[in-house]
C-alpha positions in Angstrom: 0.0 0.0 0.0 1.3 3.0 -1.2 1.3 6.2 1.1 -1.5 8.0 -0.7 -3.5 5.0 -0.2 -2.8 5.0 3.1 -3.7 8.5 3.3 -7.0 8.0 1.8 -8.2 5.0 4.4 -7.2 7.3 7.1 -8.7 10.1 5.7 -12.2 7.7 5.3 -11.7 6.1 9.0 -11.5 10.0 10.2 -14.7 11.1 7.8 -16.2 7.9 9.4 -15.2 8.7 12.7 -17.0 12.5 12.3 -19.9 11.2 11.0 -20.9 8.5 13.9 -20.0 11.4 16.6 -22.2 13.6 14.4 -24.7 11.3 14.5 -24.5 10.4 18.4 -24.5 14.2 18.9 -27.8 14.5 16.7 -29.3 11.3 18.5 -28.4 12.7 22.3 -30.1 16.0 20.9 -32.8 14.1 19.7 -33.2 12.0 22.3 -32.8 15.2 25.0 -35.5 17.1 23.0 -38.2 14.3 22.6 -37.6 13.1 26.8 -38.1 16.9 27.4 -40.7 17.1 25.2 -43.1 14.5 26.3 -42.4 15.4 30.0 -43.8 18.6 28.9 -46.7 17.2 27.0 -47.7 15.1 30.2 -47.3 18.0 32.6 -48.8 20.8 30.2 -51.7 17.2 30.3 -51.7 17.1 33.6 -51.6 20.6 34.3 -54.9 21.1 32.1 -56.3 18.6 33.8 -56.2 20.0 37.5 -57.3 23.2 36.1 -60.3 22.2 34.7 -60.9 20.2 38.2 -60.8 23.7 39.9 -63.4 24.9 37.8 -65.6 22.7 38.1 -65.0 22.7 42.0 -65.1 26.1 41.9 -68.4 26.6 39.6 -69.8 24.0 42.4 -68.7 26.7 45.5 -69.8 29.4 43.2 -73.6 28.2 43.3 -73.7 27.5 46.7 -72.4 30.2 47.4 -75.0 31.9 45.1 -77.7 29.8 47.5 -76.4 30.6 50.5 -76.6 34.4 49.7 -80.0 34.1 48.8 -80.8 32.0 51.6 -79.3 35.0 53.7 -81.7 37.4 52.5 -84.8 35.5 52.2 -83.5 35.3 56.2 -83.2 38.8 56.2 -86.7 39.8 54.8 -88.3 37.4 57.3 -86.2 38.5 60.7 -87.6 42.3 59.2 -91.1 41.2 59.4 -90.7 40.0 62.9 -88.9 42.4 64.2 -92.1 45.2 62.7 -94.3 42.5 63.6 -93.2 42.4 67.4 -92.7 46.3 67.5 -96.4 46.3 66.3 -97.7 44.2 69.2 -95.5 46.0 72.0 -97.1 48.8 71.2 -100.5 47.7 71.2 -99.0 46.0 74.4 -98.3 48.9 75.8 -101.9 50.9 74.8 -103.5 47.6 76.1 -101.7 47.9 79.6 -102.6 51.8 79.8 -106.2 50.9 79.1 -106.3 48.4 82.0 -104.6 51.0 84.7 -107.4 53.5 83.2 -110.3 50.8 83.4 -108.9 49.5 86.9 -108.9 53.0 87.9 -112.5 53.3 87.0 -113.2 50.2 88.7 -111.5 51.4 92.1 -113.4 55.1 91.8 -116.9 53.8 90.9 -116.4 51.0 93.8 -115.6 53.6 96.2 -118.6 55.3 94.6 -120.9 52.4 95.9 -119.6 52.3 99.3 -120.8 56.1 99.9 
């Protein structure tokens, strides 16, 4: 073998060479990429998936929340009756236990009346 020959077979076993590291380099990348890649698919999956859990759990808090509040001021209207309601009748309370002094009154002066 001649040196040019030799030359050539080294320069091949060199090109060789660069071309498998190339294409270890290009599968690492590859291989990097793709791991990365669907780790990220399953976590942007994931991700989407608690999200639309929240929603729904919070759409459910959200309505009885809504119920509650309307709850409260159906509440509200009522204690407002009751409390006109009860002002209503201590009033007339009150009128009714003038009425009874004035009629006991009466009662006392038309007894000592008699007794003349």
């Amino acid at each position: 073998m001649c040196s040019g020959q030799r030359d050539q077979t080294k320069e091949r076993k060199g090109n060789t060479y660069n071309i498998r590291n190339s294409y270890n380099v290009l599968l690492s990348i590859y291989s990097f990429f793709y791991c990365n890649i669907c780790t990220f698919d399953l976590k942007v999956a994931r991700l989407e998936k608690n999200f639309h859990q929240a929603k729904r759990d919070l759409d459910k808090i959200t309505n009885e929340i809504n119920k509650l509040e309307n709850e409260l001021k159906e509440l509200g209207l009522k204690y407002e009756q009751a409390m006109s309601e009860k002002q209503q009748l201590e009033e007339e309370a009150a009128i009714m236990e003038r009425r009874l002094i004035a009629a006991d009154k009466l009662i006392s002066g038309l007894t000592s009346e008699r007794k003349r």
